[in-house]
ZAMARGU-4260 file (C-alpha; in steps of 0.2 Angstrom, whole numbers, plus 5000, padded with zeros to 4 digits):
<rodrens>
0) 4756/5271/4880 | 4758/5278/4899 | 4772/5287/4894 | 4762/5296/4877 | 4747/5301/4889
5) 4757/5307/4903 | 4766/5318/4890 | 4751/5323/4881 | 4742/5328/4894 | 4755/5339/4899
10) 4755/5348/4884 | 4738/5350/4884 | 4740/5359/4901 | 4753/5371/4892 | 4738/5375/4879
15) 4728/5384/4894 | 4731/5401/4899 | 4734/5399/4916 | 4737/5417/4921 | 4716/5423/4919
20) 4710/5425/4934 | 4700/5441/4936 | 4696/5448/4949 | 4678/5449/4955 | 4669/5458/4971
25) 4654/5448/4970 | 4663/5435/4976 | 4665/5445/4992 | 4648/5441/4998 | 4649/5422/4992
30) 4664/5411/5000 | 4675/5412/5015 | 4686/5426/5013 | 4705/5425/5015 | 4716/5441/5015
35) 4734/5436/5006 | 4747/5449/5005 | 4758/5447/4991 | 4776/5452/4985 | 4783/5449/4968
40) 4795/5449/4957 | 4783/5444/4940 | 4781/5460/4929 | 4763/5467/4930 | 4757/5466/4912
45) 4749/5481/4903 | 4732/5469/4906 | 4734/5472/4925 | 4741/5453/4925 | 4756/5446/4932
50) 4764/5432/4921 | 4782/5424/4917 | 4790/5441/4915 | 4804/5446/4928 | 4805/5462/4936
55) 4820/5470/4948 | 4807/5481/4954 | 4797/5470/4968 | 4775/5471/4969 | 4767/5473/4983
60) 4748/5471/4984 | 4734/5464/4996 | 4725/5451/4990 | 4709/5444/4996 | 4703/5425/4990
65) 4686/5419/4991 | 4685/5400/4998 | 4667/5394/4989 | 4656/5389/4999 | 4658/5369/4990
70) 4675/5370/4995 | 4679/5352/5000 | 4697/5349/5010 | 4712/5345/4999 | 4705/5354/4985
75) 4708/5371/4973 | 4693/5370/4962 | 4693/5386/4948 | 4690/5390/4931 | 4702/5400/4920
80) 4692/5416/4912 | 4676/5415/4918 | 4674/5407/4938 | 4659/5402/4949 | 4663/5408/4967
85) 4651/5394/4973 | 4661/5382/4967 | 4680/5391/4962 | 4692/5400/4971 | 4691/5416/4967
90) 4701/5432/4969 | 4688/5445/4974 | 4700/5459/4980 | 4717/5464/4973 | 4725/5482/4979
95) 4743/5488/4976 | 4754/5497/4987 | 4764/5510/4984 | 4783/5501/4991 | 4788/5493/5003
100) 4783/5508/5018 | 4765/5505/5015 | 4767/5486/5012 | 4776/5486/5030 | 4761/5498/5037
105) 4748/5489/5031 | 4752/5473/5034 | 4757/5478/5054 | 4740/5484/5054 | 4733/5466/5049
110) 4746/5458/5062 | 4742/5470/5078 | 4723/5465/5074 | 4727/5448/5078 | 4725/5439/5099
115) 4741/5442/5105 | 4746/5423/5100 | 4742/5422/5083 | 4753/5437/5078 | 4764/5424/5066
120) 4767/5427/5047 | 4766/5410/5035 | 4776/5416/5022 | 4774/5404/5007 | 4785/5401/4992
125) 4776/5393/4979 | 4787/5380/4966 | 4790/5375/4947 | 4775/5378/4934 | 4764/5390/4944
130) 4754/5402/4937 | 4753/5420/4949 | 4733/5414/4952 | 4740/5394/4957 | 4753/5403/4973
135) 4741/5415/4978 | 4725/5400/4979 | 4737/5386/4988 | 4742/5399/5002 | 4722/5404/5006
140) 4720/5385/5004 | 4732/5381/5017 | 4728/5394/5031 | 4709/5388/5027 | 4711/5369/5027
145) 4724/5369/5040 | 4718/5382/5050 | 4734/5392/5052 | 4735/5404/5063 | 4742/5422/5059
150) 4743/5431/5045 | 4749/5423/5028 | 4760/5431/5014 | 4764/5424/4998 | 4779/5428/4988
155) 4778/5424/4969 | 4791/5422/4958 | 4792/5424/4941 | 4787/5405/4934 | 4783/5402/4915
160) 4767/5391/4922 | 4770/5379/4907 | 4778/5362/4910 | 4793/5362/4898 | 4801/5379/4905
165) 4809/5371/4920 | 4827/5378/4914 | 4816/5396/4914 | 4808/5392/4931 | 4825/5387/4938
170) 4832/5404/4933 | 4818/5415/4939 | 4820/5406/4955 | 4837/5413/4956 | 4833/5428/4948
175) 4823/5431/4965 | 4835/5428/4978 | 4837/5446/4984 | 4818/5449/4984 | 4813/5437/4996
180) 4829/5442/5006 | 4822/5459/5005 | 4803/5452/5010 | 4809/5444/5026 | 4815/5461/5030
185) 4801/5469/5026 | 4791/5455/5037 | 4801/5458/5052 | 4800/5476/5050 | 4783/5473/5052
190) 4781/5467/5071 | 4778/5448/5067 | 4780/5437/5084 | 4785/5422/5073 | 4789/5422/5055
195) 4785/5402/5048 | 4794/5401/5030 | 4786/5388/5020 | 4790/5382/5002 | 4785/5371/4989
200) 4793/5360/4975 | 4808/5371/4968 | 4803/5385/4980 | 4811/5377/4993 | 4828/5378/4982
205) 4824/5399/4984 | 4823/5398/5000 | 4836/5387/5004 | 4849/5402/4993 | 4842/5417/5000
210) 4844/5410/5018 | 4861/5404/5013 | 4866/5422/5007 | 4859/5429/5022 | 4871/5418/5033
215) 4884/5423/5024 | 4883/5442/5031 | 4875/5437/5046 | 4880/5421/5055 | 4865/5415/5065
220) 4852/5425/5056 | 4839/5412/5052 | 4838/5403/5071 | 4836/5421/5078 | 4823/5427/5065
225) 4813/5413/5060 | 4799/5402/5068 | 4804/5387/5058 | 4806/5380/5041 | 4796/5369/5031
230) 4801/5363/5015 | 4787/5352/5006 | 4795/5340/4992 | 4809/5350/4992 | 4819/5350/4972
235) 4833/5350/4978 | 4848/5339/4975 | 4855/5333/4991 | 4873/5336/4988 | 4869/5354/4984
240) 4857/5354/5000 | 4872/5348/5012 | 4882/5363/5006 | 4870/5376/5008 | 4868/5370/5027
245) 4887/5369/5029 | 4883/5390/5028 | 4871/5388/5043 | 4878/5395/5062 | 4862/5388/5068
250) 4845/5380/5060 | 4829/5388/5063 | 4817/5376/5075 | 4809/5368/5069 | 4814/5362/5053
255) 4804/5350/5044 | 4805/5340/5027 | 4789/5334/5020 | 4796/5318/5010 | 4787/5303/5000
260) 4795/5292/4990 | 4778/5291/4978 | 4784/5307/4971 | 4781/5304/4954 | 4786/5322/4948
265) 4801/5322/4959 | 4805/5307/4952 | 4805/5312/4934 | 4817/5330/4941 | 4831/5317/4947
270) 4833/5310/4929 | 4829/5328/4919 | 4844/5334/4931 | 4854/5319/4931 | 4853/5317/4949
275) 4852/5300/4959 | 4840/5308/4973 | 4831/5324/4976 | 4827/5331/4996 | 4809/5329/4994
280) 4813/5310/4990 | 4823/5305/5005 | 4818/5294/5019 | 4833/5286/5025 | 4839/5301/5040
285) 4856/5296/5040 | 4858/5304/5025 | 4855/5321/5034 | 4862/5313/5051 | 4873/5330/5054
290) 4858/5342/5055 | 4844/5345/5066 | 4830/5341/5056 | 4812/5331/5055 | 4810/5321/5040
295) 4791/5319/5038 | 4787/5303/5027 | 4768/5305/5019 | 4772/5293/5005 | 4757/5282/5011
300) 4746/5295/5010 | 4749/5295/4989 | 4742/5281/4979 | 4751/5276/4963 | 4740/5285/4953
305) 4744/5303/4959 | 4759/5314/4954 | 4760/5314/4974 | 4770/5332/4971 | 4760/5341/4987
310) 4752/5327/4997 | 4754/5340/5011 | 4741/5351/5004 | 4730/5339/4993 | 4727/5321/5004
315) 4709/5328/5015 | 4716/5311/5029 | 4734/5320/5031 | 4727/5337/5032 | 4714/5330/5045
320) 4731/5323/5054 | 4740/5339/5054 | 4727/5348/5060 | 4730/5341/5075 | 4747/5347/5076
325) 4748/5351/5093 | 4743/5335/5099 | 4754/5327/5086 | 4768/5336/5091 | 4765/5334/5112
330) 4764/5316/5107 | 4780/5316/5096 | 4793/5322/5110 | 4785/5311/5123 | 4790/5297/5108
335) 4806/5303/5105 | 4810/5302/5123 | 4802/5284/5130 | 4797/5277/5113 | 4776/5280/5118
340) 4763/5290/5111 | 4765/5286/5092 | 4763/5268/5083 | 4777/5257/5087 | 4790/5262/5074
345) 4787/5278/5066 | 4800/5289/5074 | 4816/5285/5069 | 4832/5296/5076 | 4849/5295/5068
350) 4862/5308/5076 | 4852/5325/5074 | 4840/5320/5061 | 4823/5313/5065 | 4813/5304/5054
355) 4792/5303/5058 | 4783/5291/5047 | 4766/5294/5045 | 4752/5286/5040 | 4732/5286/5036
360) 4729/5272/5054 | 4741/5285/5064 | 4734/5288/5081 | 4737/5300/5092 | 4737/5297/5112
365) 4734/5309/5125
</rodrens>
């Protein structure tokens, strides 16, 4: 019966078309607005839409999201044809560039406008059955619920949005490789102090083969251009992730791994792909004891009744935690070096890896 529900609700979900999501300028005057420049390889539709269609020839456009004003922490509230910006995340300003020149332009004008030391770019890669309107909502809800500083970018790929194209997804992933290679150019161009590269789900795998092929041509690229990784519940099959590092001079720092192992979705992606284990799973770090990376375990911050596929973005007691990222992190080097600061036990070091268990009693000492 579990398995019937969780399947029919799935399909059910197929039913909806998840790429309305019109664009209203009221909503301008209603929530907190978030500006999001966007690049992507999905076609634009003759509706003005950008859907599951591929296209060689990136878009660039700004993209400004309302926050409603009920907007509670953890949460992406909106409505498919016909939102409420009091209550929906909305997008109430969309303009396209002209190519990369004015993309670059424009969005150094955004970064120059920043203090000095918030002149980062979060560049988010969204992951499997993501509609255009689902990336470009989790990016404003981040930088809003986390309180990011700089200036976020979202690059989205060309995902079918429906939960039984995971072959499809897969392959516009790969499909995209030399656009995001071709965005982080355009990023740097641009005059960012730092450049954070963030992903999600089977997002993580694009970027993972873009910064590979990058490596390939330039050794060291990726520590020299990069503010640090973070890949959250990385698809990834961990044989395949070891050989993508082997292609690594040097890893960007940091470079984090949001694990859980109440990762229900992840879970059902190591037995669609025949796969013992996927990254986003792991919390032993002498699997990855060669490389200098944070494991970050957030499995109890899922119960068993979530998917638990973005815990990171969804669970209001972690995000109140990792608000307090500096504090955390101040607290986590002093652990790592006397074994203070941090509950007894959550920091675990193997070789170069690190693992850092955390959890909803966590506390943080000055």
């Amino acid at each position: 019966m579990r398995r019937f529900i969780f399947v029919a609700v799935f399909f059910l979900a197929a039913c909806v078309d998840r790429t309305l999501a019109p664009v209203m300028p009221g909503a301008l005057a209603v929530g907190t607005i978030h500006p999001v420049f966007v690049a992507t390889t999905r076609a634009k539709e003759a509706d003005g839409s950008f859907g599951r269609n591929r296209t060689l020839d990136m878009q660039y456009l700004e993209t400004k999201v309302s926050v409603p004003p009920q907007h509670k922490r953890g949460q992406i509230k909106h409505q498919f044809g016909n939102p409420d910006p009091e209550t929906d995340f909305v997008i109430a300003s969309q303009d396209s560039f002209a190519g990369s020149a004015e993309f670059r332009r424009e969005l150094k004008g955004q970064i120059t406008a920043q203090p000095a030391q918030e002149r980062d770019v979060i560049l988010y890669v969204h992951g499997y059955y993501n509609s255009y309107s689902d990336g470009v909502f989790r990016a404003a809800q981040l930088k809003h619920d986390l309180d990011l500083p700089g200036t976020v970018v979202h690059f989205s790929w060309p995902s079918a949005a429906t939960p039984l194209a995971y072959t499809y997804d897969r392959d516009s992933m790969l499909f995209s490789r030399d656009a995001l290679e071709q965005l982080l150019n355009d990023i740097r161009a641009s005059g960012a102090r730092r450049i954070i590269l963030m992903g999600h789900s089977l997002g993580t795998m694009l970027i993972m083969e873009t910064l590979r092929q990058i490596e390939i041509k330039q050794p060291g690229w990726s520590a020299r251009s990069l503010g640090g990784v973070i890949l959250i519940s990385p698809d990834i099959d961990v044989d395949l992730f070891k050989s993508q590092m082997h292609r690594f001079a040097s890893l960007p720092k940091p470079f984090a791994i949001f694990v859980s192992q109440k990762d229900r979705a992840l879970q059902l992606s190591a037995r669609v792909n025949g796969s013992a284990n996927r990254l986003g799973t792991v919390t032993d770090p002498a699997e990855l004891a060669d490389y200098e990376v944070t494991l970050i375990d957030v499995s109890e911050f899922s119960s068993n009744r979530e998917v638990g596929h973005f815990t990171v973005g969804t669970s209001p007691a972690l995000i109140a935690i990792l608000n307090r990222s500096t504090e955390l992190d101040s607290a986590f080097q002093r652990d790592r070096a006397g074994r203070t600061g941090l509950l007894q036990g959550t920091v675990i070091t193997v070789q170069n890896a690190t693992q850092l268990i955390l959890s909803p009693g966590l506390v943080v000492q000055n």
